[in-house]
Backbone as a printed PyTorch tensor [residue, N CA C, xyz], in Angstrom:
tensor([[[ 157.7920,  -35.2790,  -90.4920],
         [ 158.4680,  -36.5180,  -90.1610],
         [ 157.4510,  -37.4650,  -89.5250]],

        [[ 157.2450,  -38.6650,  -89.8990],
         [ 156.4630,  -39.6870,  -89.5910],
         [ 157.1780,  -40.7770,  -88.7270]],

        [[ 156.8360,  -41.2560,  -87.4490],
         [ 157.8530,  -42.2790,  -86.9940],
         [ 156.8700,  -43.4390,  -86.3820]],

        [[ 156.9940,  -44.9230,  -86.5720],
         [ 156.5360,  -45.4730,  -85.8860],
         [ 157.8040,  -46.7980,  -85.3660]],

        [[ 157.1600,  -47.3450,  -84.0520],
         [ 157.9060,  -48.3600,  -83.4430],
         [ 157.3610,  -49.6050,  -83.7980]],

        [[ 158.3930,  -50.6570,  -84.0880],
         [ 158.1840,  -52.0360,  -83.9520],
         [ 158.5420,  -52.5070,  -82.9620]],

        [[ 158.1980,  -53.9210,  -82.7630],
         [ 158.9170,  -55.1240,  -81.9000],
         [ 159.5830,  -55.3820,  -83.0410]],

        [[ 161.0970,  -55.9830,  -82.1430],
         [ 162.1320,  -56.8950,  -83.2950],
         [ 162.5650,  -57.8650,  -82.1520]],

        [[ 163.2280,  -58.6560,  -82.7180],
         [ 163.9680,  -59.5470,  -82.0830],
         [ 165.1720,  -59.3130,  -80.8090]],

        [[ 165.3630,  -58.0610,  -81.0770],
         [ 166.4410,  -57.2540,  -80.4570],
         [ 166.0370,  -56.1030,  -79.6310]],

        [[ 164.2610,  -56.1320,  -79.8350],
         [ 163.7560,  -55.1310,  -79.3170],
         [ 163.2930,  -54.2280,  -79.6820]],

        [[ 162.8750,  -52.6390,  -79.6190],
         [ 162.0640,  -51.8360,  -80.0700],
         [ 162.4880,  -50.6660,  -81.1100]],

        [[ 162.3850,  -50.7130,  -82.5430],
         [ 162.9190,  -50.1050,  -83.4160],
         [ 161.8350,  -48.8800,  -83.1540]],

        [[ 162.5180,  -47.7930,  -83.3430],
         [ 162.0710,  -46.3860,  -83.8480],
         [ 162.6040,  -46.0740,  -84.8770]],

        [[ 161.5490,  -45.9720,  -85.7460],
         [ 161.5790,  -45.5510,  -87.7630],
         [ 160.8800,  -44.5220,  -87.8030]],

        [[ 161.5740,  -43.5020,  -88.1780],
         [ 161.6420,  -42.0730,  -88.6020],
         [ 161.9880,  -42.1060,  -90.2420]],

        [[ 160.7060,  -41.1300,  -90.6900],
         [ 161.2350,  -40.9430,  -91.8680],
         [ 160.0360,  -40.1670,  -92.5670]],

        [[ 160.3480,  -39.9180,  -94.1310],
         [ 158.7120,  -39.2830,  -94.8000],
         [ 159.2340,  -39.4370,  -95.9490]],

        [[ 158.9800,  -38.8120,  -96.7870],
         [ 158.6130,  -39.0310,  -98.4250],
         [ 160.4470,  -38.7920,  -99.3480]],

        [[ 160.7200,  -38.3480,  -97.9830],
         [ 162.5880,  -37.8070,  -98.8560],
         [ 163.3320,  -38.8370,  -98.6340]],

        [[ 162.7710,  -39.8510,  -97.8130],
         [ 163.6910,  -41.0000,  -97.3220],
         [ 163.7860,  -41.0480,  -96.0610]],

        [[ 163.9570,  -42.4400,  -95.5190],
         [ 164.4700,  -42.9900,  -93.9860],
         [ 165.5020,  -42.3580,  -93.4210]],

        [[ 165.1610,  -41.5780,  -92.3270],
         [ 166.1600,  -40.8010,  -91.3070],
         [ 166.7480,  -41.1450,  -90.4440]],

        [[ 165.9570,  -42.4100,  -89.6530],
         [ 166.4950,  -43.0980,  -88.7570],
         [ 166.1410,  -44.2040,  -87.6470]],

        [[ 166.5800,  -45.3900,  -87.5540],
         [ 166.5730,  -46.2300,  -86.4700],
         [ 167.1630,  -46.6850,  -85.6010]],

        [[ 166.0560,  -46.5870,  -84.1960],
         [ 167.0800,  -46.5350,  -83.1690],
         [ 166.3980,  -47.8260,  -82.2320]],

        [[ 166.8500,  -48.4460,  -81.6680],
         [ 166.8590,  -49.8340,  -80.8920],
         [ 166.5530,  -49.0380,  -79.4650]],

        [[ 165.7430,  -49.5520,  -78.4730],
         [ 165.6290,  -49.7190,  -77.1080],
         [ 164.8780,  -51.1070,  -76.5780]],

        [[ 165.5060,  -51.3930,  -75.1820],
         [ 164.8340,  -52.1670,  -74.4930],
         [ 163.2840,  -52.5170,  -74.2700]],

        [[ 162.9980,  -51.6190,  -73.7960],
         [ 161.4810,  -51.1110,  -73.5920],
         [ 161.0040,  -50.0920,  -74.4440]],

        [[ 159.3700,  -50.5320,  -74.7320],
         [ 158.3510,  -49.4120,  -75.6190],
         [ 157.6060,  -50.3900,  -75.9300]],

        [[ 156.7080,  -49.6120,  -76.9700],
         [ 155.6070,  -50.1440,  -77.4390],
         [ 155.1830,  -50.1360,  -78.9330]],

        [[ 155.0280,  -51.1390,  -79.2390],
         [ 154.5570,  -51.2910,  -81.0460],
         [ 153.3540,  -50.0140,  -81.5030]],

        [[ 153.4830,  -49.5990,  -82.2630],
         [ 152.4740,  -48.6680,  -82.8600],
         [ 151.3500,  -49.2310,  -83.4160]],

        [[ 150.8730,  -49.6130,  -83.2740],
         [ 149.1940,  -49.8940,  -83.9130],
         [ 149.2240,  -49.7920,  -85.6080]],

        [[ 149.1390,  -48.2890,  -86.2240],
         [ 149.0840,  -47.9410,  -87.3440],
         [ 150.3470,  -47.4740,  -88.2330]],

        [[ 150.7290,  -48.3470,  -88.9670],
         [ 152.3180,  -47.7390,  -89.9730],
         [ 151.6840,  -46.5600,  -90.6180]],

        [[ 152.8710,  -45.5720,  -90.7860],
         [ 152.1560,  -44.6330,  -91.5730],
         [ 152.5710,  -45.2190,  -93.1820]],

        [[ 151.7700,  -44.6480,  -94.2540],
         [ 152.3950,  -45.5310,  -95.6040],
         [ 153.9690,  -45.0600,  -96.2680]],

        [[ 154.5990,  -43.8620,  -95.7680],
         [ 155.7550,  -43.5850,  -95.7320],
         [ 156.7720,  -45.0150,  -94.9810]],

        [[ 156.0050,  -45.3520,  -94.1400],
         [ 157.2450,  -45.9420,  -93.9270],
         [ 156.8300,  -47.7690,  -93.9880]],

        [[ 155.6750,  -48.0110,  -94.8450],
         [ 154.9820,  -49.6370,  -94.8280],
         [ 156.5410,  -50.4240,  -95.3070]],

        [[ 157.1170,  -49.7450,  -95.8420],
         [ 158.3120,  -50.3060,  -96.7080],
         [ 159.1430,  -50.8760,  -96.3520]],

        [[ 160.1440,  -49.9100,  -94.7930],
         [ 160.9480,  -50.1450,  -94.3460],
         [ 160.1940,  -51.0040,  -93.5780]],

        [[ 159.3790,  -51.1420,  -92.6600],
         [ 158.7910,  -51.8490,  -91.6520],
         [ 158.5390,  -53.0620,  -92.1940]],

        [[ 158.1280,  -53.2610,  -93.5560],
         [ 158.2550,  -54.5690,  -94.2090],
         [ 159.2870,  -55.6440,  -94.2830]],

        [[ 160.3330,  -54.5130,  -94.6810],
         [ 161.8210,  -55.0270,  -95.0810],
         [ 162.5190,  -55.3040,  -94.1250]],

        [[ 162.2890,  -54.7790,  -92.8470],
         [ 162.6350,  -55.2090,  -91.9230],
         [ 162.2970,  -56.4560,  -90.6110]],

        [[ 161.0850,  -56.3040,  -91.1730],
         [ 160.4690,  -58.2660,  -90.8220],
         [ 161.0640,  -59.1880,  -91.8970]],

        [[ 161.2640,  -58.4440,  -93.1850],
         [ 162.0600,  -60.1430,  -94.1390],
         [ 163.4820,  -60.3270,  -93.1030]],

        [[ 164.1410,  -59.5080,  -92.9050],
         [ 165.5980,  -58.9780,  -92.5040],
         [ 164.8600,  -60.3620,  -91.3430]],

        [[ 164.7750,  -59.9150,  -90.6730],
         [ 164.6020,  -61.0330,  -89.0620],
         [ 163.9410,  -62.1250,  -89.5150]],

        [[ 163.2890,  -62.7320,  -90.6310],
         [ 162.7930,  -63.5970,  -90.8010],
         [ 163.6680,  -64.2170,  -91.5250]],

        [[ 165.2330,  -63.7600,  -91.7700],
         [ 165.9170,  -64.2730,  -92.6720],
         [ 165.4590,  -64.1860,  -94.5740]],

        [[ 164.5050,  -63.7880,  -94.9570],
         [ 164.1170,  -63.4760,  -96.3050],
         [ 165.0580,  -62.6700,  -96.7430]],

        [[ 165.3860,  -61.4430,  -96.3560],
         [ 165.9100,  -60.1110,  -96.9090],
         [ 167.6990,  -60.1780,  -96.3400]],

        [[ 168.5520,  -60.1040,  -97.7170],
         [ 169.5570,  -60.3030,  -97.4750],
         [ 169.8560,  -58.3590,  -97.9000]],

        [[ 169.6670,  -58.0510,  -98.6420],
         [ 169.7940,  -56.5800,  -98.8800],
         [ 168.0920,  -55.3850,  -98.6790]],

        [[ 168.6640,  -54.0440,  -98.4820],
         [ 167.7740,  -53.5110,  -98.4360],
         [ 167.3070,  -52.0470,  -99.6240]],

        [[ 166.3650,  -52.2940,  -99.7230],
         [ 166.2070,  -51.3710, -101.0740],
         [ 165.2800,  -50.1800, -100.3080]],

        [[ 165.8720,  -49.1950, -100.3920],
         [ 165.0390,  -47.8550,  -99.3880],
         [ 165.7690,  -46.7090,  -99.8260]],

        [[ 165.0470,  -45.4820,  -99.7060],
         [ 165.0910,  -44.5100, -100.1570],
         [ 165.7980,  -44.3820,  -98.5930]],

        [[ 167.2680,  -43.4970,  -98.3900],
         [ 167.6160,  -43.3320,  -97.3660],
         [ 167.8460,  -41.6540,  -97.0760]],

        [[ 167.8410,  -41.2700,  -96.2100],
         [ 168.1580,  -39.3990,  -95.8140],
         [ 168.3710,  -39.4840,  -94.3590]],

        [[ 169.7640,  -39.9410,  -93.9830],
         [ 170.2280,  -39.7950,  -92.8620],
         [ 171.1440,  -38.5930,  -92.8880]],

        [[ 170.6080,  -37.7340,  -91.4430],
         [ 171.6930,  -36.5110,  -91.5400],
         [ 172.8010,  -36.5120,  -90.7280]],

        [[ 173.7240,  -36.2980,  -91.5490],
         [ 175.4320,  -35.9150,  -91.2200],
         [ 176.2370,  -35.2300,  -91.7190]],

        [[ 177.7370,  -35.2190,  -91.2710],
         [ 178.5540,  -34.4790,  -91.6080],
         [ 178.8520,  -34.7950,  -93.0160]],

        [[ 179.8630,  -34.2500,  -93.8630],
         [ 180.2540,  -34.9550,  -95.2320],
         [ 180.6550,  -36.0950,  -95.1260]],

        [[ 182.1140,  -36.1550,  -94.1710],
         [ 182.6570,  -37.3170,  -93.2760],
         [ 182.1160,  -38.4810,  -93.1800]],

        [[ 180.9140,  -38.1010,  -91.8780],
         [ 179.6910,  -39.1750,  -91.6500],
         [ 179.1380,  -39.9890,  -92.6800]],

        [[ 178.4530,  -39.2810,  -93.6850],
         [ 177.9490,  -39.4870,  -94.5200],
         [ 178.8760,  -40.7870,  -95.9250]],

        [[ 180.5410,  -40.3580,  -95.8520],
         [ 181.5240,  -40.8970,  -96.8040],
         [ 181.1110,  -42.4400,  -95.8750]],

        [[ 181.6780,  -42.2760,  -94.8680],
         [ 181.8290,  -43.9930,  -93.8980],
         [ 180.3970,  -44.4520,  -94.1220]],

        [[ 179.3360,  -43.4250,  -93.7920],
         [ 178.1090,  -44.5740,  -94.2960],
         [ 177.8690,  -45.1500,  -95.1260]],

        [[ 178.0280,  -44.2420,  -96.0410],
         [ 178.2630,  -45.0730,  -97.7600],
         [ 179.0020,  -46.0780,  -98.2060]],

        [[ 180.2840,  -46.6070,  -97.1760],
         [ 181.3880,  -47.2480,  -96.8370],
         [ 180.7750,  -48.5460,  -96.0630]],

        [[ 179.8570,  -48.4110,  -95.2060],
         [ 179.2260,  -49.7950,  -94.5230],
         [ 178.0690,  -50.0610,  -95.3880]],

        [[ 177.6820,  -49.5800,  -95.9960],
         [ 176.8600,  -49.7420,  -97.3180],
         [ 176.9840,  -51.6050,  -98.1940]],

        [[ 178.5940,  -50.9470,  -98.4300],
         [ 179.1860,  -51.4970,  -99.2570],
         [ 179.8220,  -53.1980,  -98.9420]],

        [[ 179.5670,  -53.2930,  -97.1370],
         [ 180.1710,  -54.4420,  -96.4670],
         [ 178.7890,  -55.3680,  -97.1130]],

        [[ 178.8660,  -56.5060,  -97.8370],
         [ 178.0390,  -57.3680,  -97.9930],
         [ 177.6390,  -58.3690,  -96.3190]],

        [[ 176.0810,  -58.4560,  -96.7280],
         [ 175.3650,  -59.3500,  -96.1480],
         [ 176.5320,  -60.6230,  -95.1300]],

        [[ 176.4120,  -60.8240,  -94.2260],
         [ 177.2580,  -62.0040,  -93.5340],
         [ 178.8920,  -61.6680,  -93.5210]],

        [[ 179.3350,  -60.7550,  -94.2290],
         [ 180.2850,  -60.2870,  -93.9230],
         [ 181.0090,  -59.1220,  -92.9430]],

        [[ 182.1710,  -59.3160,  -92.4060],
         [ 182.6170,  -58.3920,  -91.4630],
         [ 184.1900,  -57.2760,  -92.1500]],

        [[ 184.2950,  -56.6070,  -91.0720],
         [ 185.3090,  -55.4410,  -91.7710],
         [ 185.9820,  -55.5270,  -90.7930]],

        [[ 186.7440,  -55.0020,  -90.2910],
         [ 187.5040,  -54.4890,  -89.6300],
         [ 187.7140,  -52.8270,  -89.3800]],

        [[ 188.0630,  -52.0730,  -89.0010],
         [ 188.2430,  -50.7670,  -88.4050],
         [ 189.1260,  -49.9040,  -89.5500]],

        [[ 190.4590,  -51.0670,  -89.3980],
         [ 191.5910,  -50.5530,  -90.0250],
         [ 191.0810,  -50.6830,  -91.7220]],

        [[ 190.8890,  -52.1830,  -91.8780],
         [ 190.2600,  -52.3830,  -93.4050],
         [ 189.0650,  -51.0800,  -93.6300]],

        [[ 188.6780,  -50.7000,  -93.3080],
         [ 187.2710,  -49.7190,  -93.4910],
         [ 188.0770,  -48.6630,  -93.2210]],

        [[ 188.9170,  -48.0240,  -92.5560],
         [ 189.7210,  -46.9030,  -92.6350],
         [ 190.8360,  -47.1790,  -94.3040]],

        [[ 191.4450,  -48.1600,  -94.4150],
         [ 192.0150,  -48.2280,  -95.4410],
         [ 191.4190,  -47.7800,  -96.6830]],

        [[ 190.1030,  -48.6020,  -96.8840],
         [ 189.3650,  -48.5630,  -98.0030],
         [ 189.1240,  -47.0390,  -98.2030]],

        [[ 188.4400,  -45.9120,  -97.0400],
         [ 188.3190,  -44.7150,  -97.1230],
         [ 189.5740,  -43.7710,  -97.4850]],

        [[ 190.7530,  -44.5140,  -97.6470],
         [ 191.8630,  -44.0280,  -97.7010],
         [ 192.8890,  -42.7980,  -97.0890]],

        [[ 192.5520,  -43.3590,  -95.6750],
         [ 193.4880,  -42.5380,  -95.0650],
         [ 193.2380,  -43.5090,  -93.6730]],

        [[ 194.4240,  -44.2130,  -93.5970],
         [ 194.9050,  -45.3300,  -92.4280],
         [ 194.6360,  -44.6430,  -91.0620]],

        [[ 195.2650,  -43.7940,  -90.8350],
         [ 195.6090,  -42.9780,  -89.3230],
         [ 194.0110,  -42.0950,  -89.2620]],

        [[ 192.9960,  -42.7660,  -90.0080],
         [ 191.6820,  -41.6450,  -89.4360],
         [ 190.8430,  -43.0710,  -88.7650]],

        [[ 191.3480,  -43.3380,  -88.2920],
         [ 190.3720,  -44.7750,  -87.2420],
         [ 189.8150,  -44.2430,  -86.7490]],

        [[ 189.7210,  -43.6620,  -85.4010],
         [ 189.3420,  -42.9860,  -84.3640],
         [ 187.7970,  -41.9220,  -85.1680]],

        [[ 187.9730,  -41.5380,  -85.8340],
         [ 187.4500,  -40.5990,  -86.8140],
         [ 186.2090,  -41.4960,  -87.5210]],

        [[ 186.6360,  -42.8040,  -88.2470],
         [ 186.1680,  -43.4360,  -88.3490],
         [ 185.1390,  -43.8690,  -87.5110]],

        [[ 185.9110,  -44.9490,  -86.9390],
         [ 185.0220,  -45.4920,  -85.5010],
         [ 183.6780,  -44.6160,  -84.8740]],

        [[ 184.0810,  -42.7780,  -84.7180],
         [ 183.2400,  -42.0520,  -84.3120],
         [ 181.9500,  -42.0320,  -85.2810]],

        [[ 182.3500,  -41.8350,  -86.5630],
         [ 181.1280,  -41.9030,  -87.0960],
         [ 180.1340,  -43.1410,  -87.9700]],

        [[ 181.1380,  -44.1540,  -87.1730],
         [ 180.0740,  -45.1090,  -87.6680],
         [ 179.5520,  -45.3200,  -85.9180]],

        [[ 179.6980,  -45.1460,  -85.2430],
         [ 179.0230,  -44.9250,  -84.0980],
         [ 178.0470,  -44.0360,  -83.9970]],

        [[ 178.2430,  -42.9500,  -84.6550],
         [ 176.4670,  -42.1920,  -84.9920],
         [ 175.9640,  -42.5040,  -86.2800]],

        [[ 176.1790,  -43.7110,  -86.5760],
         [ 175.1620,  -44.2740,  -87.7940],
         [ 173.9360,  -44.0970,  -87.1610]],

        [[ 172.7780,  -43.4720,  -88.1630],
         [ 171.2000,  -43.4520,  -87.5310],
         [ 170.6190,  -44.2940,  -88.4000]],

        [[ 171.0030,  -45.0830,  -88.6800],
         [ 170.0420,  -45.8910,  -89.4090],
         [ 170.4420,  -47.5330,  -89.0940]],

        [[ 169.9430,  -47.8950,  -87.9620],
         [ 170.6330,  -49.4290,  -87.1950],
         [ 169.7820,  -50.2230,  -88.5590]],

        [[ 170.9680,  -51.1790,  -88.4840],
         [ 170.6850,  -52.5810,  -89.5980],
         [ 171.1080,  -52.2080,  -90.8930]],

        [[ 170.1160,  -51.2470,  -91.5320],
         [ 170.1480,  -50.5860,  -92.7000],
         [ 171.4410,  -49.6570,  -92.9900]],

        [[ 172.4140,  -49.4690,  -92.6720],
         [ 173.3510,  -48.5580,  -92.6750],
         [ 174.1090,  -49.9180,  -91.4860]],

        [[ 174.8950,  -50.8890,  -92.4010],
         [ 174.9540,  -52.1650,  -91.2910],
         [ 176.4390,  -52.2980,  -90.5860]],

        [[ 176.3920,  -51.0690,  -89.7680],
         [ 178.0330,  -50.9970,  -88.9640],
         [ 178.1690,  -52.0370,  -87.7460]],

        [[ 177.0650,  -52.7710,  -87.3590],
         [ 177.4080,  -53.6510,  -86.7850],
         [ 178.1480,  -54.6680,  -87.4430]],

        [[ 178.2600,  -54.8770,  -88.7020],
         [ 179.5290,  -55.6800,  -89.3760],
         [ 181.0800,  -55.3990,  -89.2680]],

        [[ 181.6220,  -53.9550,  -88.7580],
         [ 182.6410,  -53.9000,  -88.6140],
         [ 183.4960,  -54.2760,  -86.8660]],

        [[ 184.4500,  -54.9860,  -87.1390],
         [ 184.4680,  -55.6450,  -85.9120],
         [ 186.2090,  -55.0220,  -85.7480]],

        [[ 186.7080,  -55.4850,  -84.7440],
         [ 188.2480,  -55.0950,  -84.2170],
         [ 189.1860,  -55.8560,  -85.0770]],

        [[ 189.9140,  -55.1530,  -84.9550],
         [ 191.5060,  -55.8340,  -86.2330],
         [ 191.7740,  -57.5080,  -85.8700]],

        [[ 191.2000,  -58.0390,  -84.4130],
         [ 191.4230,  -58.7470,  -84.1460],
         [ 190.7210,  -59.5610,  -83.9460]],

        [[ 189.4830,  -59.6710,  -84.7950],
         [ 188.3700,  -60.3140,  -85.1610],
         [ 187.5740,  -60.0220,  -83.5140]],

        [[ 187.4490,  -58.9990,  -82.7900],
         [ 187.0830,  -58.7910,  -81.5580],
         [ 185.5020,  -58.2600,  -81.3930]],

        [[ 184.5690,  -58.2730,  -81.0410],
         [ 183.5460,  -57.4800,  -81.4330],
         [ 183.5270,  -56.1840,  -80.3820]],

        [[ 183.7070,  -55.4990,  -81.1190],
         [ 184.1650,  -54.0320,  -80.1620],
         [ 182.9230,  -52.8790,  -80.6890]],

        [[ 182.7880,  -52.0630,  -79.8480],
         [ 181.7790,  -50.7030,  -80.1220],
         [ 180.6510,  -50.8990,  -80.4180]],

        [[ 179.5340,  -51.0280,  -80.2780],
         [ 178.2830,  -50.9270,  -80.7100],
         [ 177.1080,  -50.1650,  -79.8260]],

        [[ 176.5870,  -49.3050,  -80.6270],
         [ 175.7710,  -48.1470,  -79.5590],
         [ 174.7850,  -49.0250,  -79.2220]],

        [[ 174.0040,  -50.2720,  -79.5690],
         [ 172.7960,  -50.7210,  -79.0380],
         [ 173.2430,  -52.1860,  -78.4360]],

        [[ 174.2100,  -52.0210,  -78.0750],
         [ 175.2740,  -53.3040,  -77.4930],
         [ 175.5110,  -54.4060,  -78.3860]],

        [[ 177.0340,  -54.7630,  -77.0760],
         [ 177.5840,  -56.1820,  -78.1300],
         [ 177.0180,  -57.3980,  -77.9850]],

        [[ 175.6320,  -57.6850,  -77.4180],
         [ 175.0470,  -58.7140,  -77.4410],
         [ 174.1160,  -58.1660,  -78.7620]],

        [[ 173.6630,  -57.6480,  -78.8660],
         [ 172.8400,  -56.7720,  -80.1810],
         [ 173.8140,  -57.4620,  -81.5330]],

        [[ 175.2350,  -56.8040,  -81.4900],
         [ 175.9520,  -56.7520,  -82.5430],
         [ 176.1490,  -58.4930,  -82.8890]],

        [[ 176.6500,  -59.2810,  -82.0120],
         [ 176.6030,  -60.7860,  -81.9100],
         [ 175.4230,  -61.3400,  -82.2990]],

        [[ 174.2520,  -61.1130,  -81.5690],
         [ 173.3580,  -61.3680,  -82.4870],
         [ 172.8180,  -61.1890,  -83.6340]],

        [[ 173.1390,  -60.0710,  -83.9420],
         [ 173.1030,  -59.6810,  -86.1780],
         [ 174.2520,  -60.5060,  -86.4730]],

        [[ 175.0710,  -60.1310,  -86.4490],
         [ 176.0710,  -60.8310,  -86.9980],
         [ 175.6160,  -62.9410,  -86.9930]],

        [[ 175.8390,  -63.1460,  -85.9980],
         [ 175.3090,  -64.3390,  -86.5420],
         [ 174.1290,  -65.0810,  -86.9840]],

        [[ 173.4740,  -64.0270,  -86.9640],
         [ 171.5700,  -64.0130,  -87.8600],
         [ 172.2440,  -63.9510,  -89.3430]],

        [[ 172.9630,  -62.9760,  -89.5130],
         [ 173.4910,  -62.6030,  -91.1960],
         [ 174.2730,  -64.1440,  -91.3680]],

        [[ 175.4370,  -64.4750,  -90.9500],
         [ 176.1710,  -66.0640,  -90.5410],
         [ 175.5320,  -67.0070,  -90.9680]],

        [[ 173.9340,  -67.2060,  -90.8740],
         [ 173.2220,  -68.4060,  -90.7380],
         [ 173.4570,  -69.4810,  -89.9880]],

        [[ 174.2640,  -69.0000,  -89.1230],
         [ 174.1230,  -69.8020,  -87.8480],
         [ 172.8500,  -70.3770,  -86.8860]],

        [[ 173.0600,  -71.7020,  -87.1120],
         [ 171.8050,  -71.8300,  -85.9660],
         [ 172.3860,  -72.2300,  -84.5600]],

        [[ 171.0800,  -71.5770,  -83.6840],
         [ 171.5830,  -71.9810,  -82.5570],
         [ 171.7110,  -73.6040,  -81.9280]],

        [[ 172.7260,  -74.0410,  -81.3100],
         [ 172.7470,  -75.7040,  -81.1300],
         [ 171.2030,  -76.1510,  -80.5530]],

        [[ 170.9640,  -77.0900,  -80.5390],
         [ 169.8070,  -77.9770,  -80.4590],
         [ 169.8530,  -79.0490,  -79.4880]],

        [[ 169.4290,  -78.7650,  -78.1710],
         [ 169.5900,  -79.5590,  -76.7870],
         [ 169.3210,  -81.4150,  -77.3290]],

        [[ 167.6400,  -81.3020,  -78.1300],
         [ 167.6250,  -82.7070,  -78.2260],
         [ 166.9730,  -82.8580,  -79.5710]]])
């Protein structure tokens, strides 16, 4: 397993991964950029500067995140939420087809390991609320309206 850290906009990605596919990214406050990408992962680390530079609306990567079967169904499920768009809990439980597994839901898009790329910060509360996010809801607000094309207002 090969991992190196970036700076992002949001802070310090850890990219894990090797030749079977991307395993996982994880966001912190504090750390430090890695010097040398390994070439396993020049790809994602690429794709993920278009992503913040606004270039990259989708991502093309060999992925191998490990989970349950479960886990794995809902990831494939936020997969599927297009670019600038949001879900809901219940809508994303619906679609998986079985209403009353929210909770179930919710849990495992909360151990999504692959932040951005596996993009569960798009699913938001029934009530257009921004609820749950493991790398916070200032994190999630800010993707979300990076994907939006929102700009921020302009003093003068």
């Amino acid at each position: 397993m090969e991992t190196v850290t970036i700076a992002t906009p949001l802070g310090f990605a850890k990219i894990s991964g090797n030749s079977e596919g991307l395993q996982s990214i994880c966001i912190a406050d504090e750390g430090e950029a890695t010097a040398e990408i390994p070439t396993t992962l020049l790809d994602v680390v690429q794709q993920l500067r278009e992503y913040f530079e606004g270039t990259r609306t989708e991502f093309q990567l060999k992925l191998n995140p490990s989970g349950t079967a479960f886990q794995q169904k809902v990831w494939g499920a936020l997969l599927q939420i297009p670019y600038g768009k949001t879900l809901s809990y219940q809508q994303l439980t619906q679609q998986l087809g079985d209403p009353k597994a929210i909770r179930a839901v919710a849990a495992a898009n909360g151990k999504n390991p692959l932040w951005i790329i596996i993009p569960c910060h798009r699913v938001i509360g029934t009530n257009g609320a921004l609820t749950g996010y493991a790398g916070g809801l200032w994190r999630k607000k800010w993707l979300l309206t990076h994907e939006q094309g929102e700009s921020q207002q302009r003093l003068f």
